[in-house]
N, C-alpha and C positions, 0 to 999 in steps of 0.2 A: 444310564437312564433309570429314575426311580421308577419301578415294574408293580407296586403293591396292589393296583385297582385303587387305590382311595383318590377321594374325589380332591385331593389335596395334590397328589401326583397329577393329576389329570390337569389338575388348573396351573400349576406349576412346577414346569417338568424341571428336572434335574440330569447333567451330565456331565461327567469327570473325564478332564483334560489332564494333558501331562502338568501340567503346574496348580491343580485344584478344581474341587469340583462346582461347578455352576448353577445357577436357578434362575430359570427363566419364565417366560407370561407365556399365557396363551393366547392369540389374536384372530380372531374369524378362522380358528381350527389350524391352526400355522404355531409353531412352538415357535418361539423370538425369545435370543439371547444377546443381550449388547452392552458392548462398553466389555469386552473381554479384553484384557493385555495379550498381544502375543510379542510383545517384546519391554524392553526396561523403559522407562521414561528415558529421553535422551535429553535432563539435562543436567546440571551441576557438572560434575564431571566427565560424564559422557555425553555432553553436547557437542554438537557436531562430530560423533562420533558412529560409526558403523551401530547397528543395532543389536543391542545386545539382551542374551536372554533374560528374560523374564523370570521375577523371582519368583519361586511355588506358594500357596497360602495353606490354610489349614482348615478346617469345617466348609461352609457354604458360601459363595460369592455370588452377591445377590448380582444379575445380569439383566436388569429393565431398564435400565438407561445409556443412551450412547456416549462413550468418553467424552472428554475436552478434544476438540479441535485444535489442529499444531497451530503456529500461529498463521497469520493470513494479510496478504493485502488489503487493500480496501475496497476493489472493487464488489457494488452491491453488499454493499457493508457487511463481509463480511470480518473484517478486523473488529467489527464490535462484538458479533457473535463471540470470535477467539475471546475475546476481553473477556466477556463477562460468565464465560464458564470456569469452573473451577474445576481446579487440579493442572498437575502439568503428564498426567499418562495418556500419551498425543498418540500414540500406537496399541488403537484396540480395533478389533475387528467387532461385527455383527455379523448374526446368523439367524435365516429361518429356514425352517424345516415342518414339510408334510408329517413325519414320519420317523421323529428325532429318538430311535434305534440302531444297536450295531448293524443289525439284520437288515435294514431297507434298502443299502447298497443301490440308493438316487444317484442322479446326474449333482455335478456339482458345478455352481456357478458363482466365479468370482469376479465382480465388478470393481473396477478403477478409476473413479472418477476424474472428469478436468477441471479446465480452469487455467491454462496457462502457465500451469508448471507453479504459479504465483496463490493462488486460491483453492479450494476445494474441500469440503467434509464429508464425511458418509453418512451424517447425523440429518442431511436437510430433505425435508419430506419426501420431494422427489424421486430420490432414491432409497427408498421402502420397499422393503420387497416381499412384502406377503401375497401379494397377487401373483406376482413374476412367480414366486415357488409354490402356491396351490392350485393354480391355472395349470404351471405346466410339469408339477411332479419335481421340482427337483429342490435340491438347496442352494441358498442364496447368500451368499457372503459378500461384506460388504467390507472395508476397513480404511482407517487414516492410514496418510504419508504424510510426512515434511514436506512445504513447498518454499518456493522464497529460497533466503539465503540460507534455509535454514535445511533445506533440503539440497537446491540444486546450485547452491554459490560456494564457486570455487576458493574454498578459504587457506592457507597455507597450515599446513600441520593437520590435515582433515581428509579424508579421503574423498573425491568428488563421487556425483551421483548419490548420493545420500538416500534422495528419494527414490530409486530404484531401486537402494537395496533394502528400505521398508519394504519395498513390494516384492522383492522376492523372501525375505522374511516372514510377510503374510503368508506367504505360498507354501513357506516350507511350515508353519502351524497349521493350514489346511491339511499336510498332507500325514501328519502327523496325529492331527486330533478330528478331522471330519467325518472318519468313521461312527464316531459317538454320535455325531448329529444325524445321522441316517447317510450320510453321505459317502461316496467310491471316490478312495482316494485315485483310485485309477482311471478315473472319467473326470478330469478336472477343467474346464472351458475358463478361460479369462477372458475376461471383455470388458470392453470401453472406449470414450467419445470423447474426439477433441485431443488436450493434453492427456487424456485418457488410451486413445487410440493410438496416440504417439509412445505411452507406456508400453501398450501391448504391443506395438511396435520395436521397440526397443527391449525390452523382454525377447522377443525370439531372437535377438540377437545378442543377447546377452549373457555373457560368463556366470554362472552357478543358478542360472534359472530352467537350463534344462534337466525334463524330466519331471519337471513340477507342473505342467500342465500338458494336456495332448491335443485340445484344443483351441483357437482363439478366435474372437470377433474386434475386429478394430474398426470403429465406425467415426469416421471424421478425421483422421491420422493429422494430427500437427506433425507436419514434414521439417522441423527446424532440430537440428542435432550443430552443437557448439562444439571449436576447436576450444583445446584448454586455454590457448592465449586469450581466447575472446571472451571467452567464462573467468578468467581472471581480472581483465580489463575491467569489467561489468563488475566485479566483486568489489577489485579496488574503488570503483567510483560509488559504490554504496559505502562500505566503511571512509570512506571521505567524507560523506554527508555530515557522520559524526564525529569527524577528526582522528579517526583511527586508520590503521594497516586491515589490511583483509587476512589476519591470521589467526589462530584460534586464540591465543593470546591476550590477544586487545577486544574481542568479540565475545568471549563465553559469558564474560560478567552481564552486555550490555539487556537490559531488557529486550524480551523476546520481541513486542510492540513498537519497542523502537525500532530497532530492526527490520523489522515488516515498513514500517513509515518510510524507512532509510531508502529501502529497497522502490517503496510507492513513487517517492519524488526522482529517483533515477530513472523509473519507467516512463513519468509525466514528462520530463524533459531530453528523453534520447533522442528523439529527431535531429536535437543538435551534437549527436553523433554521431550521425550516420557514416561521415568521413572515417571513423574506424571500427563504427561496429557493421556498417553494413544494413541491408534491408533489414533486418530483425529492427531496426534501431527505428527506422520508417515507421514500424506497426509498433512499436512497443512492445515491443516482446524481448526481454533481459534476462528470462530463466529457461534452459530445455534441457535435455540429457549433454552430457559430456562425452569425445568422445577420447575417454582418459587414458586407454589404452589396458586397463585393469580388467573392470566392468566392461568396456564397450570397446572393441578393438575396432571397430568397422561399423560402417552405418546400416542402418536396418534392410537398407536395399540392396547392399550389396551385399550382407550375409545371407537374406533370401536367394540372389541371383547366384550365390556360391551352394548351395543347396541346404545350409545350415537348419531352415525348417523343412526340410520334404517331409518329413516324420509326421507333421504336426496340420490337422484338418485347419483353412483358415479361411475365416467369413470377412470379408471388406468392403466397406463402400461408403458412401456419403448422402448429403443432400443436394439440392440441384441450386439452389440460391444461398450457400454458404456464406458468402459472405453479408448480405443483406443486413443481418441481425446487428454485427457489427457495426455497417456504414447509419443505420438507426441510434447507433450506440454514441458515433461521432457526431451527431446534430447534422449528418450531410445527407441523409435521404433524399431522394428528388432535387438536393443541389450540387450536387458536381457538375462541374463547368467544364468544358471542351480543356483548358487547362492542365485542370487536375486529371482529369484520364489521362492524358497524353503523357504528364510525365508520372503515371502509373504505369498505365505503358509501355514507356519507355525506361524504366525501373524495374521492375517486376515479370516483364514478358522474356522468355528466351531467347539468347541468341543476338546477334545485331540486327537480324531481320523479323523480331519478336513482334513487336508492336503492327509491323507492314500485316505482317499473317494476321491478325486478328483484329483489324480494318477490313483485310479481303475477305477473308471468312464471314464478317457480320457487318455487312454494306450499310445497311439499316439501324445498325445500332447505336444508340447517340452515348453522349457523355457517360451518362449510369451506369447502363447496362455494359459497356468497356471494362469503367473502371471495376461494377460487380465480377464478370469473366474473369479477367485475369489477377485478380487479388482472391478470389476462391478457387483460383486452380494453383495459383502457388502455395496458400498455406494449405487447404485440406483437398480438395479436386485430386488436383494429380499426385499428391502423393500417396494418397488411398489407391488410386488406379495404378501406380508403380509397385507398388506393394503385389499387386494382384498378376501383375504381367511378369513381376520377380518370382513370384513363386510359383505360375504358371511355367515359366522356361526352365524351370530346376526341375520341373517334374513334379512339383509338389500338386497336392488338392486343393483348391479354391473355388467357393464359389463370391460371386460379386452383387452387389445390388446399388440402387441410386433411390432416392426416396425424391421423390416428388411432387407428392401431395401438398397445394395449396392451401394453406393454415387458415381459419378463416378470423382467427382470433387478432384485436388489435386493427380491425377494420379489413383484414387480408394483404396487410402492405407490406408485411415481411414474408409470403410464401414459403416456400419448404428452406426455410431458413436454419443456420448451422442450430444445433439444440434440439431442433422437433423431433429428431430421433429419440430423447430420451423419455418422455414421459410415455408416449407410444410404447419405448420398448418395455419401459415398466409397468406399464396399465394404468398410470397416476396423473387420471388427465384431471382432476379439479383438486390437486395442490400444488406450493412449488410455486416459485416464481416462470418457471416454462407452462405453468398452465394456463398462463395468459397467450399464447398461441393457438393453443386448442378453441380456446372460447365458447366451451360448450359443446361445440358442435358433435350433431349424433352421430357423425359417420365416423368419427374418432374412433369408437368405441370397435367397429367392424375392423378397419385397418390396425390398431392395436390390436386386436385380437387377433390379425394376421402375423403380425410381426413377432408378439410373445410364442406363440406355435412354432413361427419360424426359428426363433433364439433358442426355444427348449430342446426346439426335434434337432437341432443342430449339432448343441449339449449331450443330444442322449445318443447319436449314433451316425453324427456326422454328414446329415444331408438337411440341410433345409426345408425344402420343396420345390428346386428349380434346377438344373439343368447345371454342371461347377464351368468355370472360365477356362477358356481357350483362347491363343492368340488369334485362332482364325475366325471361330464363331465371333468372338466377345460374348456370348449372351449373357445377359443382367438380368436378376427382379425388379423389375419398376415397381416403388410401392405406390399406388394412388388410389381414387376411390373408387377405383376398378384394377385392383394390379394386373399385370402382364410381363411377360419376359420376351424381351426383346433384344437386339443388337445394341451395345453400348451406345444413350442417346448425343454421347456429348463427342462428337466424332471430330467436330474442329479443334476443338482443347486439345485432343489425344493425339491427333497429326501436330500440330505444332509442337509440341513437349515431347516425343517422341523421341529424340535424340537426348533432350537434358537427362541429366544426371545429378541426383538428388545428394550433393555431394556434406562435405563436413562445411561449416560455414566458420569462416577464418576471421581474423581479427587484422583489418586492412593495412597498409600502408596508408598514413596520417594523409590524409586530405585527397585521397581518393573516393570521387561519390558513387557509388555505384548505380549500372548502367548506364553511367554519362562514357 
């Protein structure tokens, strides 16, 4: 950090990293640095290749804009975003900092964006974080990974998980250079939502990512981890789009765009695979961790329930209407028919007697509200709450919460729908496309301000504000606009899933549909 007192340092501070020194802005009293490489561009000939370091520079590297984004699907356009920035160094992080000295020894907080394993940048407004670290004292990092095939498709001659090991790549630059930011490399919190939570999910279970963080928050846990056969299946049928193999071979030349597109049109039409890829194929979902035996020998629930994180403080939970946003996404809000739940239902729910349980559990409940239940406790519901009960019975620390504050944005018809945790938890309720949930409304602003307190004081010493999870209590923070802690509220979900087991998700036997 340049130390001279001139108002030149002041306004734009400076800090040297192991590969060069950096110059950053200054923002509402927040140093911000972005668009930092912590690893090589991954392409020409390290595409689709593990992450490789980062070459050093020499004088000042100007740090006020966020890199290019890897490349990207298109959902919520963002394949045009990727488009039309320039460059291909897809792997930089972002940093702010109260207090950007060796000496300030802050909390550190590093966020993971989602998006389905398929999307995601660090660059979109949303996730800004000069509130999150002047609000609550700490540092705030932020960085791309690979998604797509380009991250998590299993291509022959390539190591799987790709995007995984961006993020523990990021991890080990945090741990390495955050001290210069004012930051403790020894108080380091991951966190994130959705395919984000399913990161940090997968991260505690993952080979060379321990010891790079001590803490975690995983809010919305996509519960989907792929056998390699299934990851490959899915890979092959993208490189078919373009009349190729799924090898590094036939793929490294293809443009990065194309490839994202390759990967869009296989997602748009998997339902006509569900015979071998299984449920994922139902929802469209064709990218998630591998579990390749490398990186990931075991899935996140069962290296929790094997004690793997006891070590490590960890915050989990979700929203109470998860899936809403989505079923708004398919043009089916308010129309699901007696049909369609049923063979949701009977797809999606546990066990042969899945669907009967949650008929008798919610007598009352018609078509919707079925099909919302059990398709928000298969992808994020219950696997946030197994997360919590795994590392509760290993003896680990956990506390749990469920957000349930009714959104009032968008007329209130998507309620505490998957996403409202994140501009709450960033304090970024009027940008962003999620700030069309909020809709203004003033009482955002109290319940964010609950929830940032809760994320920092978590970061800085391991306690929230509420009471950690037991199997016998359950007790949870309810966030709403009156929070409370109370006994886990979703007590039919949790009895009936109770027994499942969040297992690796296989690549079927041809013309098996699953839960028929």
């Amino acid at each position: 950090m340049t130390v001279d007192g001139s108002g030149a340092s002041r306004s734009r501070p400076e800090v040297r990293t192991a590969a060069g020194s950096v110059r950053g802005s200054r923002e509402a009293g927040v140093a911000v640095f972005r668009g930092i490489p912590f690893a090589a561009p991954p392409v020409g000939a390290l595409r689709f290749a593990a992450p490789r370091a980062v070459r050093g520079w020499s004088g000042v590297r100007e740090a006020v804009a966020y890199g290019p984004p890897p490349p990207q699907g298109g959902h919520f356009g963002m394949d045009a975003l990727a488009q039309e920035a320039v460059g291909d160094d897809w792997l930089t992080v972002n940093v702010w900092s109260p207090d950007p000295g060796p000496g300030a020894a802050l909390p550190v907080m590093v966020w993971i964006q989602g998006g389905a394993f398929t999307i995601g940048m660090s660059g979109l407004p949303e996730y800004d974080g000069g509130r999150l670290a002047r609000d609550g004292g700490v540092v705030l990092v932020t960085f791309n990974y690979r998604v797509g095939l380009e991250g998590f498709g299993q291509i022959e001659g390539a190591p799987a998980n790709r995007g995984l090991l961006d993020q523990i790549a990021a991890l080990e630059w945090v741990r390495e250079n955050i001290r210069a930011f004012g930051g403790d490399p020894d108080r380091v919190t991951v966190f994130g939502q959705s395919a984000g939570g399913g990161s940090v999910a997968a991260l505690l279970a993952a080979r060379g990512a321990d010891g790079l963080f001590g803490r975690a928050v995983a809010q919305s846990v996509q519960g989907t981890v792929f056998a390699p056969e299934l990851a490959a299946d899915i890979a092959a049928a993208c490189a078919a789009e373009l009349g190729l193999r799924p090898t590094v071979a036939d793929l490294r030349e293809v443009a990065p765009h194309r490839l994202s597109a390759a990967g869009d049109a296989v997602g748009a039409g998997a339902a006509r695979r569900a015979g071998r890829w299984g449920r994922p194929a139902l929802r469209s979902i064709t990218f998630a961790p591998v579990l390749d035996g490398t990186t990931l020998t075991v899935t996140p629930w069962q290296a929790l329930a094997d004690g793997a994180a006891r070590h490590i403080d960890l915050l989990v939970g979700h929203t109470r209407h998860e899936q809403r946003l989505l079923t708004a996404l398919d043009g089916l809000l308010g129309q699901v028919g007696e049909e369609t739940a049923a063979a949701a239902l009977r797809t999606f729910a546990p066990g042969p007697d899945g669907a009967r349980a949650y008929r008798e559990a919610h007598p009352k409940a018609g078509p919707d509200e079925l099909y919302e239940l059990v398709l928000s406790d298969w992808l994020f519901r219950m696997p946030s709450l197994h997360l919590a009960e795994a590392q509760a019975a290993a003896g680990g620390r956990v506390h749990a919460y469920e957000l349930t504050w009714p959104a009032p944005g968008m007329e209130g018809a998507l309620g505490a729908c998957h996403g409202l945790d994140v501009p709450l938890v960033f304090g970024n309720l009027d940008r962003g496309q999620p700030a069309a949930l909020i809709g203004g409304a003033p009482e955002a602003e109290v319940l964010s301000a609950r929830m940032r307190s809760a994320w920092t004081a978590f970061a800085a010493h391991g306690d929230p504000g509420w009471p950690s999870y037991d199997r016998d209590k359950r007790l949870v923070q309810l966030f709403d606009a009156l929070p409370t802690v109370a006994a886990y509220p979703e007590e039919p979900s949790r009895l009936i899933w109770r027994e499942h087991v969040f297992a690796v998700l296989p690549l079927l036997p041809e013309g098996q549909i699953p839960g028929r």
